[in-house]
Backbone atoms as SQL, in Angstrom:
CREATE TABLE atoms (id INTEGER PRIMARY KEY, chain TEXT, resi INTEGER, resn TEXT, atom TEXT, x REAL, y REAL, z REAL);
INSERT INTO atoms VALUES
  (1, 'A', 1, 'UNK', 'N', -18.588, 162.819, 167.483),
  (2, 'A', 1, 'UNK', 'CA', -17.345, 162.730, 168.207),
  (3, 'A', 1, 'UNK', 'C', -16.455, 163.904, 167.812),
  (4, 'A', 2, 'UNK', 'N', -15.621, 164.613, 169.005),
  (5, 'A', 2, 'UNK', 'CA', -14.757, 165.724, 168.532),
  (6, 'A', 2, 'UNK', 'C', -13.518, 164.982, 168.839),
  (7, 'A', 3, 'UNK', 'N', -12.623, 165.544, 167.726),
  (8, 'A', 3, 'UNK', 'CA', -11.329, 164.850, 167.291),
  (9, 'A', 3, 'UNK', 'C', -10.097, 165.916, 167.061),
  (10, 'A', 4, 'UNK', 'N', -8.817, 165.210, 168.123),
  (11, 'A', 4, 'UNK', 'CA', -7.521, 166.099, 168.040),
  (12, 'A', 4, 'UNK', 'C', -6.873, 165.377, 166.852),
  (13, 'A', 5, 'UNK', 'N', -6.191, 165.885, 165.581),
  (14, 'A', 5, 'UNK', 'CA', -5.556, 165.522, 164.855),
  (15, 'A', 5, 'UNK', 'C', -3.863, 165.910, 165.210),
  (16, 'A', 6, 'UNK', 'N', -2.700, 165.058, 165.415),
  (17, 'A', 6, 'UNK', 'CA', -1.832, 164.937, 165.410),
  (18, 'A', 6, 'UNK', 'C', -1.066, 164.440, 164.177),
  (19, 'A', 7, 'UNK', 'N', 0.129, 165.221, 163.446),
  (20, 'A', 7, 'UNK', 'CA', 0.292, 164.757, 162.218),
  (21, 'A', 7, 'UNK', 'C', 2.137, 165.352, 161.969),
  (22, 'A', 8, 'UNK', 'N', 2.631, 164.881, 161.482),
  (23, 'A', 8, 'UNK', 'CA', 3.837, 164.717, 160.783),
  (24, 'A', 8, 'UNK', 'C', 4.459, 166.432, 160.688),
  (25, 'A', 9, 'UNK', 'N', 5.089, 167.142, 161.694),
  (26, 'A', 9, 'UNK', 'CA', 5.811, 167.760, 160.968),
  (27, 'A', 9, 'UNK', 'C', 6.850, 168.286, 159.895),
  (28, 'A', 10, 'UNK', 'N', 7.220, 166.853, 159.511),
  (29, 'A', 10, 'UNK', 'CA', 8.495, 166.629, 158.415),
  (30, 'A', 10, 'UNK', 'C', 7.660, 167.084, 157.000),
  (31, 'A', 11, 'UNK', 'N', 6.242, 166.572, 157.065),
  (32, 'A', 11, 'UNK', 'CA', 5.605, 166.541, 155.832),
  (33, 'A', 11, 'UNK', 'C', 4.685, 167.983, 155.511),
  (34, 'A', 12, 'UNK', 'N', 4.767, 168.891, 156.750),
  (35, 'A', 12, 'UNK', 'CA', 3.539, 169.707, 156.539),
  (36, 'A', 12, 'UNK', 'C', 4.230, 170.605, 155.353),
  (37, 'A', 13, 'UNK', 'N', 5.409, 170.889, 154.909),
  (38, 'A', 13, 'UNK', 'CA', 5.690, 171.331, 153.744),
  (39, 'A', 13, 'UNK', 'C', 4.915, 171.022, 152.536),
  (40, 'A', 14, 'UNK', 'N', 4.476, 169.691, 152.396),
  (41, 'A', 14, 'UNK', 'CA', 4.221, 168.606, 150.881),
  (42, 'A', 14, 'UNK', 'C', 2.796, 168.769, 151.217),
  (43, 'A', 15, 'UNK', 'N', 2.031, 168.900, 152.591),
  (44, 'A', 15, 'UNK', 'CA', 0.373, 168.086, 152.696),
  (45, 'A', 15, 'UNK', 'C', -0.076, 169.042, 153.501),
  (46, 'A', 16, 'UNK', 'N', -0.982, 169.854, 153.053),
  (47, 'A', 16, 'UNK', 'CA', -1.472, 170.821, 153.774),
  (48, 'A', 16, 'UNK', 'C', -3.242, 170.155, 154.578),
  (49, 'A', 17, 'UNK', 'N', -2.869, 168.899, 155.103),
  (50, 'A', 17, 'UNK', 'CA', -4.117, 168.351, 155.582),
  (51, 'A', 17, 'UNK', 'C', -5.510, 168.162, 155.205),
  (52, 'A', 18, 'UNK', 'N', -5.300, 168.655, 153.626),
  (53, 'A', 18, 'UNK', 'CA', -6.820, 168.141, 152.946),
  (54, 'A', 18, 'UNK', 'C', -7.255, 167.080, 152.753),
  (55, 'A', 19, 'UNK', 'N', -6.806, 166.220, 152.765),
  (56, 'A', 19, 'UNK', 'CA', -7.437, 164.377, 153.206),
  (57, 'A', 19, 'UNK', 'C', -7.975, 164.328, 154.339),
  (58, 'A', 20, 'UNK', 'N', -7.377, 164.653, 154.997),
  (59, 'A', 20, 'UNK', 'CA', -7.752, 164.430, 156.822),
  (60, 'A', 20, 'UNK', 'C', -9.058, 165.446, 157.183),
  (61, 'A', 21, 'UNK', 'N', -8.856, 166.729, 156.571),
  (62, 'A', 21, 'UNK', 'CA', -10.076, 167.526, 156.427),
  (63, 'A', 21, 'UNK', 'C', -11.314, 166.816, 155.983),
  (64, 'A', 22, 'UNK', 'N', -11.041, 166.294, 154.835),
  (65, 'A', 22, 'UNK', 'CA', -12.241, 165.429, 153.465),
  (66, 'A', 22, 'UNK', 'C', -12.559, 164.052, 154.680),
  (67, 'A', 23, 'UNK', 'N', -11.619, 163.349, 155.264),
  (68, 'A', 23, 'UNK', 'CA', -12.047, 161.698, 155.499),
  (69, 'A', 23, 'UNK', 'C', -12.986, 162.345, 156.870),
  (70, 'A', 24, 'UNK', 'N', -12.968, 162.841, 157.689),
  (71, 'A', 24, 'UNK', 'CA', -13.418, 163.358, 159.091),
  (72, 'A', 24, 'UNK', 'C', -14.865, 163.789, 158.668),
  (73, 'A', 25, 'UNK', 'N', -14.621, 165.106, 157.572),
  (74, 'A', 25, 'UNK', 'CA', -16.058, 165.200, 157.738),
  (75, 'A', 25, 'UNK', 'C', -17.141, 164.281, 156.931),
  (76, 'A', 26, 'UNK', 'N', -16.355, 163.613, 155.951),
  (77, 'A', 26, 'UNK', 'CA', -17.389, 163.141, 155.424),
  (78, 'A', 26, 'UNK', 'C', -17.795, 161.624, 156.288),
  (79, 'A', 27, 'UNK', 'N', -16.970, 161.476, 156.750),
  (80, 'A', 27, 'UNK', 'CA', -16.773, 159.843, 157.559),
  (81, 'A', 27, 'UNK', 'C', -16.643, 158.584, 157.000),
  (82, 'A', 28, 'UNK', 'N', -14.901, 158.959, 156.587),
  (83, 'A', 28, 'UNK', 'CA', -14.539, 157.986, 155.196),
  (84, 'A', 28, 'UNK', 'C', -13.178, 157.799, 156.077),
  (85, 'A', 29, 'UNK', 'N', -12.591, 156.622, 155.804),
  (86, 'A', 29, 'UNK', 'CA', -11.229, 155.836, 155.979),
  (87, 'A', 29, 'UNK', 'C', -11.514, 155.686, 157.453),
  (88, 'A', 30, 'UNK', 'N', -10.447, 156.265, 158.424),
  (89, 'A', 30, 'UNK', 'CA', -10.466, 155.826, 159.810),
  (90, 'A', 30, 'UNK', 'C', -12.036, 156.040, 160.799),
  (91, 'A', 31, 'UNK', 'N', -12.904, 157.100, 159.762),
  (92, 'A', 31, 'UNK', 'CA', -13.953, 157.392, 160.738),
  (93, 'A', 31, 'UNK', 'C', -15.181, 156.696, 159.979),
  (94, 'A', 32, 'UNK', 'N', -15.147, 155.555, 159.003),
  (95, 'A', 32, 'UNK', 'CA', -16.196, 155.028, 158.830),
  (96, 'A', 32, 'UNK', 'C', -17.322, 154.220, 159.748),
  (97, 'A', 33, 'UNK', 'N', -16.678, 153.812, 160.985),
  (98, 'A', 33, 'UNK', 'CA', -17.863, 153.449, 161.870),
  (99, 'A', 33, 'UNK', 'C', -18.193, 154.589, 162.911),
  (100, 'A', 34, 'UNK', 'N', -17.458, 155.657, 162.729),
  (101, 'A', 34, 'UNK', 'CA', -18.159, 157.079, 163.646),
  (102, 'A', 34, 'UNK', 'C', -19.044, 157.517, 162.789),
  (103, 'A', 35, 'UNK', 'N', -18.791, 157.690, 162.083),
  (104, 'A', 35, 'UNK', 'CA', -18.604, 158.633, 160.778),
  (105, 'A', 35, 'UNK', 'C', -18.871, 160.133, 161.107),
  (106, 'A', 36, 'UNK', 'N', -19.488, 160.904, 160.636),
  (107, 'A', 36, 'UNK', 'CA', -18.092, 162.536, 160.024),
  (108, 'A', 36, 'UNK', 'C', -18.020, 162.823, 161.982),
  (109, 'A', 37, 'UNK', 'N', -16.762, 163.337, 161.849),
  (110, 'A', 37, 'UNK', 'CA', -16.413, 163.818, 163.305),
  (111, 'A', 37, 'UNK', 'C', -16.016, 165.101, 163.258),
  (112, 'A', 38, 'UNK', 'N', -16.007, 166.088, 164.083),
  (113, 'A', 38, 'UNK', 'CA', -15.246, 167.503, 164.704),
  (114, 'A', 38, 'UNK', 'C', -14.104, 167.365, 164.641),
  (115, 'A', 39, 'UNK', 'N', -13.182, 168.205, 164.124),
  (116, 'A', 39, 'UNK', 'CA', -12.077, 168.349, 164.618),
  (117, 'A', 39, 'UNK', 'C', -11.964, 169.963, 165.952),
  (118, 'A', 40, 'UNK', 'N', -11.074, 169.075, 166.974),
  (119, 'A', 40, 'UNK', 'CA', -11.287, 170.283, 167.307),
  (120, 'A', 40, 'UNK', 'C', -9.462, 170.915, 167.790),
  (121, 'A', 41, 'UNK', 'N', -9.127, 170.360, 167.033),
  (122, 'A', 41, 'UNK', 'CA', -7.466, 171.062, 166.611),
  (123, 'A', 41, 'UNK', 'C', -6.502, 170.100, 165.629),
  (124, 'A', 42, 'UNK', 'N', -6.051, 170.874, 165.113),
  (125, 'A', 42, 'UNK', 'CA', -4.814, 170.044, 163.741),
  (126, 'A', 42, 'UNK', 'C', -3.162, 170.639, 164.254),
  (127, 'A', 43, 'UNK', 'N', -2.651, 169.436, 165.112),
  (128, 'A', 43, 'UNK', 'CA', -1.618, 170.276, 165.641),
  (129, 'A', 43, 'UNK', 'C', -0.180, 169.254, 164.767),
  (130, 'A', 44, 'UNK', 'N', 0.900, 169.794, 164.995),
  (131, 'A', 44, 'UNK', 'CA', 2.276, 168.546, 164.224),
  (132, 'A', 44, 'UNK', 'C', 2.583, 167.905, 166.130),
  (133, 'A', 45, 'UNK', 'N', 3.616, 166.961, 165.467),
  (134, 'A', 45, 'UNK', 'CA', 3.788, 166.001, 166.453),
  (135, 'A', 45, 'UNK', 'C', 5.549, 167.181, 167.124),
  (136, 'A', 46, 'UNK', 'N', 5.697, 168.255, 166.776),
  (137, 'A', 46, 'UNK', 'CA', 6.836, 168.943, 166.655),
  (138, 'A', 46, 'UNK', 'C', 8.209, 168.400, 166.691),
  (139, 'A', 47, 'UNK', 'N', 8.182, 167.662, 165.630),
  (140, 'A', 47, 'UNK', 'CA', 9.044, 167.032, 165.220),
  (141, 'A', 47, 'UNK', 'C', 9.944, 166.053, 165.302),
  (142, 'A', 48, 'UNK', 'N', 10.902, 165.516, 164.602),
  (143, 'A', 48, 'UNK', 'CA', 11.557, 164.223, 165.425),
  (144, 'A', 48, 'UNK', 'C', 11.792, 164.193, 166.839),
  (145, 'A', 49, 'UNK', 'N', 11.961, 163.509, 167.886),
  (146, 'A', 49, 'UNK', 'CA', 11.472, 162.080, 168.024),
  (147, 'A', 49, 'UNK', 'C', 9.906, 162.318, 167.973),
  (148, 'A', 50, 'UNK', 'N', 9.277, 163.688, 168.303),
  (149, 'A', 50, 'UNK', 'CA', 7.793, 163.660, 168.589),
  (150, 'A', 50, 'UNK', 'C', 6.987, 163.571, 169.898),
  (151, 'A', 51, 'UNK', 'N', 8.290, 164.391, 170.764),
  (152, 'A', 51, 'UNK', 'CA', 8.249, 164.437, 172.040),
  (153, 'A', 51, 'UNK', 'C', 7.380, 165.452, 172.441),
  (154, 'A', 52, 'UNK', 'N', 7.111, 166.472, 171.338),
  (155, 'A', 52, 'UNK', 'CA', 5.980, 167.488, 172.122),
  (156, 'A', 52, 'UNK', 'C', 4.551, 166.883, 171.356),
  (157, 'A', 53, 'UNK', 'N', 4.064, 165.582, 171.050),
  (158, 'A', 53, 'UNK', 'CA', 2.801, 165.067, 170.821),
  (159, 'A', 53, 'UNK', 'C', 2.084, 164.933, 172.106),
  (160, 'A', 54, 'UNK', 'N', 3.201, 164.458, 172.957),
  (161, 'A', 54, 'UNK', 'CA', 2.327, 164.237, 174.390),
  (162, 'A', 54, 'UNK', 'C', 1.723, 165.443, 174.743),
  (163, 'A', 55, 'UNK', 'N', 2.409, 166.329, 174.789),
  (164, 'A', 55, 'UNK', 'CA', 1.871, 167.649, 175.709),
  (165, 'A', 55, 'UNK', 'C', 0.698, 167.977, 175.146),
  (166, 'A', 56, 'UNK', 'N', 0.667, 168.131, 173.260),
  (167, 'A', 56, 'UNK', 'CA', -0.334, 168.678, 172.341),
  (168, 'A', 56, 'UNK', 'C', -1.183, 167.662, 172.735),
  (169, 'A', 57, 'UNK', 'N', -1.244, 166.663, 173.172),
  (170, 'A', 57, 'UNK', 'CA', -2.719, 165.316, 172.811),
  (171, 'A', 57, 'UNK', 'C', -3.437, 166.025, 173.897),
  (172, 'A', 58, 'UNK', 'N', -2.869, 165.890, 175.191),
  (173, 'A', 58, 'UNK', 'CA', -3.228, 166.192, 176.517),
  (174, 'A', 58, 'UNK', 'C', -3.836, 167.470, 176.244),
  (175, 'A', 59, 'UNK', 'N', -3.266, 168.999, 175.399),
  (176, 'A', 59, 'UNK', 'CA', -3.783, 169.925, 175.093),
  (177, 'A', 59, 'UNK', 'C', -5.341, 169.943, 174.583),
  (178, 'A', 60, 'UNK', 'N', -5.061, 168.934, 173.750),
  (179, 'A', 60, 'UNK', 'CA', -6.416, 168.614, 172.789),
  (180, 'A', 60, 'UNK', 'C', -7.737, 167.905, 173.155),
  (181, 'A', 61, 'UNK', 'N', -7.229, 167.514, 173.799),
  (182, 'A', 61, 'UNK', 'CA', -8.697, 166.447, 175.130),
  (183, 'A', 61, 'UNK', 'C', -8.674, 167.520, 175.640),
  (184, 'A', 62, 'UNK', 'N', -8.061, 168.989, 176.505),
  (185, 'A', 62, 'UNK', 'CA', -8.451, 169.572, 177.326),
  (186, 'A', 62, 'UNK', 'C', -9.248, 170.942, 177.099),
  (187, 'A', 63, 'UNK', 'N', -9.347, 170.908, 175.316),
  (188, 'A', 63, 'UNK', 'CA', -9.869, 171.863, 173.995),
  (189, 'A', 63, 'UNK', 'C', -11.165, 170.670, 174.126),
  (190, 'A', 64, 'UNK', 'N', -11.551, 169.909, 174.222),
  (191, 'A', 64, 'UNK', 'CA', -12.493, 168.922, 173.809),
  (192, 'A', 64, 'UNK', 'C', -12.423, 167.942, 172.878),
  (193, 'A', 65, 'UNK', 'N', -11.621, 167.298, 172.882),
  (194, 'A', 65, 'UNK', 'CA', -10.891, 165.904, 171.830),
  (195, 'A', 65, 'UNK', 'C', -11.693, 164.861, 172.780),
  (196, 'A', 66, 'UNK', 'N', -12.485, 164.131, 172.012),
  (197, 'A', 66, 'UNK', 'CA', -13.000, 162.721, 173.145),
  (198, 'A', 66, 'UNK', 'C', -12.151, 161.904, 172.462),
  (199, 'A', 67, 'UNK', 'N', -11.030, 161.706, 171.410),
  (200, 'A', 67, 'UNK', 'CA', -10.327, 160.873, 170.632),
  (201, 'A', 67, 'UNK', 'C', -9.121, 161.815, 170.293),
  (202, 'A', 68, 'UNK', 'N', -7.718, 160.998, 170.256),
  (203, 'A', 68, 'UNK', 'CA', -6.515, 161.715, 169.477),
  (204, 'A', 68, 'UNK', 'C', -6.449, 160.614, 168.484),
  (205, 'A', 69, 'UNK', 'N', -6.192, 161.617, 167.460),
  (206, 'A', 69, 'UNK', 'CA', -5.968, 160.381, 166.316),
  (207, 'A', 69, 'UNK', 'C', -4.681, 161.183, 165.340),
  (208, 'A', 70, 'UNK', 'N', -4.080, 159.810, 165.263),
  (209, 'A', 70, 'UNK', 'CA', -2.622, 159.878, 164.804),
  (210, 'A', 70, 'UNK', 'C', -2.613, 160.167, 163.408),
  (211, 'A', 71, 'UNK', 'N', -2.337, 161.326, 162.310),
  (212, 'A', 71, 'UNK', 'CA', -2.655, 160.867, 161.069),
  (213, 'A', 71, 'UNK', 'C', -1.518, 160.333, 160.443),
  (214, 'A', 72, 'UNK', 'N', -2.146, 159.757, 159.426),
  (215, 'A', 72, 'UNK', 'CA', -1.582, 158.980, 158.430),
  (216, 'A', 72, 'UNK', 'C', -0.279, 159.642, 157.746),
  (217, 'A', 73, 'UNK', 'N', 0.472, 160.180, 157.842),
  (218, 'A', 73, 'UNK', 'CA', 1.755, 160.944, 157.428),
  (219, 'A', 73, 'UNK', 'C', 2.812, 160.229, 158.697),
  (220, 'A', 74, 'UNK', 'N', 1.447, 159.884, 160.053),
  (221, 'A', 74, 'UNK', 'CA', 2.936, 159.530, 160.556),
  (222, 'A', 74, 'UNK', 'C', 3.014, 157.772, 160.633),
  (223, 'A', 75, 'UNK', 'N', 1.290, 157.255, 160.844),
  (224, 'A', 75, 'UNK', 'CA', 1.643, 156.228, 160.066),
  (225, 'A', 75, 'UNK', 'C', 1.899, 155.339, 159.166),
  (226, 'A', 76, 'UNK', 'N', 1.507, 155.517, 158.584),
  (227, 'A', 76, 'UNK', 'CA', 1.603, 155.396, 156.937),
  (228, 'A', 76, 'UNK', 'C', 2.563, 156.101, 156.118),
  (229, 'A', 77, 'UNK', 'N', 3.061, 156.996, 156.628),
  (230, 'A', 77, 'UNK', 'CA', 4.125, 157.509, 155.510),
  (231, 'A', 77, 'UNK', 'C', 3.108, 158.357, 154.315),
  (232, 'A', 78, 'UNK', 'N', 1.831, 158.586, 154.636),
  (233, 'A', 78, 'UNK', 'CA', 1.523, 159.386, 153.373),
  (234, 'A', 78, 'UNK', 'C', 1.528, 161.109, 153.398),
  (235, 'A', 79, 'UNK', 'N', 2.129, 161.683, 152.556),
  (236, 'A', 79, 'UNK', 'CA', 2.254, 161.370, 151.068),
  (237, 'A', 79, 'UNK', 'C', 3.607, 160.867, 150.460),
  (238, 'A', 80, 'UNK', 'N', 4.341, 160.844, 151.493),
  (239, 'A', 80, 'UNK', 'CA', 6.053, 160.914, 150.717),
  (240, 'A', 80, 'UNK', 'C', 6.361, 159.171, 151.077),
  (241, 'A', 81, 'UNK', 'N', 5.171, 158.827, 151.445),
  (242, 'A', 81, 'UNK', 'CA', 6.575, 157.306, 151.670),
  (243, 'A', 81, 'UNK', 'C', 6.607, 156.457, 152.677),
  (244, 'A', 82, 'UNK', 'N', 6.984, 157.183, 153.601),
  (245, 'A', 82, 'UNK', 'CA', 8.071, 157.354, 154.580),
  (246, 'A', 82, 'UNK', 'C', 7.045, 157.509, 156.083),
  (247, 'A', 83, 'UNK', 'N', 7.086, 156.183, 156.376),
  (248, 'A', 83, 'UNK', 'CA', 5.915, 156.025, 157.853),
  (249, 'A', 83, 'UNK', 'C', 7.371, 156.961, 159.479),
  (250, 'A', 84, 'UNK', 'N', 6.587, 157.633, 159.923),
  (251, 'A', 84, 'UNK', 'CA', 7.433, 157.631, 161.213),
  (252, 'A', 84, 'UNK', 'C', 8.080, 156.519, 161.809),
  (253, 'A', 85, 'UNK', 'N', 9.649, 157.093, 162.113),
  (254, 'A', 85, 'UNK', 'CA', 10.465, 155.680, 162.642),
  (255, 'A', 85, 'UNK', 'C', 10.022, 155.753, 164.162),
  (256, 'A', 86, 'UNK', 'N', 9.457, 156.519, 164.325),
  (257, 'A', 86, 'UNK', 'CA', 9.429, 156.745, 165.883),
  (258, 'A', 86, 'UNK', 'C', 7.560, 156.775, 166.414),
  (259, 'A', 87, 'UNK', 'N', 6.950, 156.160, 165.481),
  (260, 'A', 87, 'UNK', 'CA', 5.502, 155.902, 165.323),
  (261, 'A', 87, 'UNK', 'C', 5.289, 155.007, 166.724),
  (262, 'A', 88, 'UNK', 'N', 5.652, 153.823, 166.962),
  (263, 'A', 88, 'UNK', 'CA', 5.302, 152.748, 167.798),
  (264, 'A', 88, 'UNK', 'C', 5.413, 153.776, 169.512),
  (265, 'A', 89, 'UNK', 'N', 6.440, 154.133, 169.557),
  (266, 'A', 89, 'UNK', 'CA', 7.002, 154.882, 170.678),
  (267, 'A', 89, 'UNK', 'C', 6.479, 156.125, 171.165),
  (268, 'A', 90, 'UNK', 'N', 5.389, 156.810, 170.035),
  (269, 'A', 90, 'UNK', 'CA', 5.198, 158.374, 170.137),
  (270, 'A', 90, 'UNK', 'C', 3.700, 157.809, 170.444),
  (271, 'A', 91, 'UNK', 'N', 3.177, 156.662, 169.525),
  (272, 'A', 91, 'UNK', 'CA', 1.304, 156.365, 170.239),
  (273, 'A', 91, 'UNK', 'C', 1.493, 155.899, 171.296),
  (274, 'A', 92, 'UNK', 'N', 2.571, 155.011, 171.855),
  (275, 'A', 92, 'UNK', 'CA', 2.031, 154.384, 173.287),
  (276, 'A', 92, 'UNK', 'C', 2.631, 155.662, 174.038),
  (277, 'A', 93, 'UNK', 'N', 3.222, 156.344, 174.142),
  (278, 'A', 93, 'UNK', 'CA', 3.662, 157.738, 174.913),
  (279, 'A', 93, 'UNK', 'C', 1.841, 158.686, 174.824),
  (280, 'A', 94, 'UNK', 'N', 1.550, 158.705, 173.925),
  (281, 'A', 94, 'UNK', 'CA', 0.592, 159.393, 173.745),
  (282, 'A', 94, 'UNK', 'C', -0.784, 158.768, 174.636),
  (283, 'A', 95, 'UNK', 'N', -0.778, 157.288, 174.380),
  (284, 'A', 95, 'UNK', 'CA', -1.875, 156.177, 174.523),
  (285, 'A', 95, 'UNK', 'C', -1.834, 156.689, 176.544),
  (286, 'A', 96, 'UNK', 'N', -0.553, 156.337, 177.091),
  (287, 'A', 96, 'UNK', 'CA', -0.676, 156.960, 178.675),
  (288, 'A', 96, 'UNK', 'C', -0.652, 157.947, 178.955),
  (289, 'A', 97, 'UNK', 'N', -0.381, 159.312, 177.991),
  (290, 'A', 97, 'UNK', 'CA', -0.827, 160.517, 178.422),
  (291, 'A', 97, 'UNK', 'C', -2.052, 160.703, 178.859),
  (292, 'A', 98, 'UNK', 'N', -3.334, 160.763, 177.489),
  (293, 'A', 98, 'UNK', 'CA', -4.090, 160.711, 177.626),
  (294, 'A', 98, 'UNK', 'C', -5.668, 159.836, 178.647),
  (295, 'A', 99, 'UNK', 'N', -4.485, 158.819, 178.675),
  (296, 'A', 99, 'UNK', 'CA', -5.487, 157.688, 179.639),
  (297, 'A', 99, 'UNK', 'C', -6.319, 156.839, 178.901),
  (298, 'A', 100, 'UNK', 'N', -6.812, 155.848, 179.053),
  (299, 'A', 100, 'UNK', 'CA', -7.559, 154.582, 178.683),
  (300, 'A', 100, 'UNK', 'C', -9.046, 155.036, 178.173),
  (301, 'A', 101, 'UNK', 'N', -9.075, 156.033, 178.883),
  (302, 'A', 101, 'UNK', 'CA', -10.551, 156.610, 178.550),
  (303, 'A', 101, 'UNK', 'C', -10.844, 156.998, 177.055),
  (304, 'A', 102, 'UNK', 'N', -9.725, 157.864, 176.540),
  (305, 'A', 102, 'UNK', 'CA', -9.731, 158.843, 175.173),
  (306, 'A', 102, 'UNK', 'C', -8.607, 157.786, 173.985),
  (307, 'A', 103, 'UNK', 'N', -9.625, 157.201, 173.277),
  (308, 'A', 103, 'UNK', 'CA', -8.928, 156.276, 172.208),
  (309, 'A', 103, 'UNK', 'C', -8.003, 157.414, 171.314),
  (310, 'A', 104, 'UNK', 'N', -6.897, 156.137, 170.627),
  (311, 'A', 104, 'UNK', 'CA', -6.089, 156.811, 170.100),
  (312, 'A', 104, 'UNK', 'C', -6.109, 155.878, 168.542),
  (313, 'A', 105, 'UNK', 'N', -6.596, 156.600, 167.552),
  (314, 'A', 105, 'UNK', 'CA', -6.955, 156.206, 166.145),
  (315, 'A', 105, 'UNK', 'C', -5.686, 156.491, 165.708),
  (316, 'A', 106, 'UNK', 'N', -4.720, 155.492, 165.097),
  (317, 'A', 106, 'UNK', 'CA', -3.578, 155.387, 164.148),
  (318, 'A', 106, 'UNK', 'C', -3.619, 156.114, 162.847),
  (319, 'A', 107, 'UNK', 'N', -4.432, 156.035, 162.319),
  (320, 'A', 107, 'UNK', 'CA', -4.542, 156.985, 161.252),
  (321, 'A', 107, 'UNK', 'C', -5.816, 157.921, 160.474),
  (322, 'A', 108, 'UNK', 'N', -5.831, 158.047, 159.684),
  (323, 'A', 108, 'UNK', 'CA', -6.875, 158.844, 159.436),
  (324, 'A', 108, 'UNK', 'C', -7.476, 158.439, 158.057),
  (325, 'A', 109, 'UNK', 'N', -6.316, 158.554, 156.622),
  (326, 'A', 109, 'UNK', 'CA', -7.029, 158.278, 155.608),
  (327, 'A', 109, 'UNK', 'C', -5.596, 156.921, 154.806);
């Protein structure tokens, strides 16, 4: 499976995406029943509210994403904490961009 990663611009200061690198290919945390997947872009959600995720998801299925998957910085709050307040609102925005067809994985590790 090839995979768009969407992830936290607040945090890319603190997390330079080496978890999400490590869980994908090896096919650990969110991709244990795929297991190891492609990435085929690591983009931020550009920032609060996370209004340019839509455009990037849609970008990323059209790069070859058969999946957008949300990482864990925005739900989970990892590494600092602190889950996106605007998480619920930015996947289902994302969930009808993309269409019913191309699942949307909440997190990653």
């Amino acid at each position: 499976m090839k995979v768009g990663i969407i992830r936290c611009m607040m945090t890319e200061d603190v997390c330079p995406g080496t978890m999400d690198f490590i869980v994908t290919r090896e096919g650990k945390g969110a991709f244990q029943e795929t297991g190891p997947v492609e990435i085929v872009g690591f983009v931020t959600c550009g920032g609060c509210p996370g209004k340019r995720a839509i455009p990037r998801a849609k970008m990323l299925v059209e790069r070859g994403a058969e999946a957008i998957v949300l990482a864990s910085c925005i739900s989970k709050g990892n590494p600092i904490g602190y889950p996106c307040p605007h998480f619920a609102n930015l996947r289902d925005a994302v969930m009808k961009a993309v269409g019913p067809e191309v699942p949307v994985i909440e997190w990653t590790h």
